[in-house]
C-alpha positions in Angstrom: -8.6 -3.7 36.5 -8.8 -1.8 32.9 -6.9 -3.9 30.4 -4.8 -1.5 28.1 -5.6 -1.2 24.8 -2.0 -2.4 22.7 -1.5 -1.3 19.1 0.1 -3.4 16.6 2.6 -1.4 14.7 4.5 -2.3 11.3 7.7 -2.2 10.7 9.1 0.5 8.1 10.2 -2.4 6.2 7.1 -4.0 6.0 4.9 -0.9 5.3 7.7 -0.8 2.4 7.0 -4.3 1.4 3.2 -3.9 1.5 3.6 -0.8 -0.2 5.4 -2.1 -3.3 3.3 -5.1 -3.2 -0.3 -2.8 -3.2 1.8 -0.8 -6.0 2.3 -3.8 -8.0 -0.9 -4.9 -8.0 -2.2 -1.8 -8.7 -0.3 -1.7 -11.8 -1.6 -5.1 -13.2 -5.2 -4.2 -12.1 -4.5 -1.1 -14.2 -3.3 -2.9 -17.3 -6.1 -5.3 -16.9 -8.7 -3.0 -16.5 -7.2 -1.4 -20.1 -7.1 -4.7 -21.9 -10.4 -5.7 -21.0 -12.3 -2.3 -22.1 -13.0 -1.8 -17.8 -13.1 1.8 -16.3 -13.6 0.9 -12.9 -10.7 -1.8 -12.8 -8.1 0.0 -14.2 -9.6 3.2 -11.7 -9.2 0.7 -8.6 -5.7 0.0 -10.4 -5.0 3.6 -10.0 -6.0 3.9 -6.4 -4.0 0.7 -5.4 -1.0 2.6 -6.6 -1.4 6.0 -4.9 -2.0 4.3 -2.0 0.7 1.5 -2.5 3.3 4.5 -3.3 2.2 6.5 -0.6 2.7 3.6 2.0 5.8 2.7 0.8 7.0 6.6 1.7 5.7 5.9 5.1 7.7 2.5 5.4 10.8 4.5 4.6 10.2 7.8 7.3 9.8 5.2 10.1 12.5 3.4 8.7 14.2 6.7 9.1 13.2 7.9 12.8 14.2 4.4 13.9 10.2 2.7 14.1 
């Protein structure tokens, strides 16, 4: 018998909770990264909040359409 592969979906909520969370740290890598005289922690910083923000936006559409 073929087993069926099963995806393990999050909840809008917790793509939203991730999302801030990624965001946040972001933000303090960021400031860090500034302090400290370091380009590539404060450019990780950056990244960690594009895609924190972005997966916060995707917590709320499947929040939205019911997922």
């Amino acid at each position: 018998m073929k087993k069926e592969q099963s995806f393990d979906t999050k909840s809008g909520t917790q793509d939203q909770i991730e999302g801030a969370t990624r965001n946040l740290t972001g933000k303090v890598k960021e400031a860090t990264g500034r302090a400290f005289g370091n380009p590539r922690l404060e450019a990780e910083g950056d990244i960690d909040q594009i895609l924190g923000h972005a997966q916060k936006k995707v917590g709320e559409i499947k929040r939205v359409l019911g997922q």
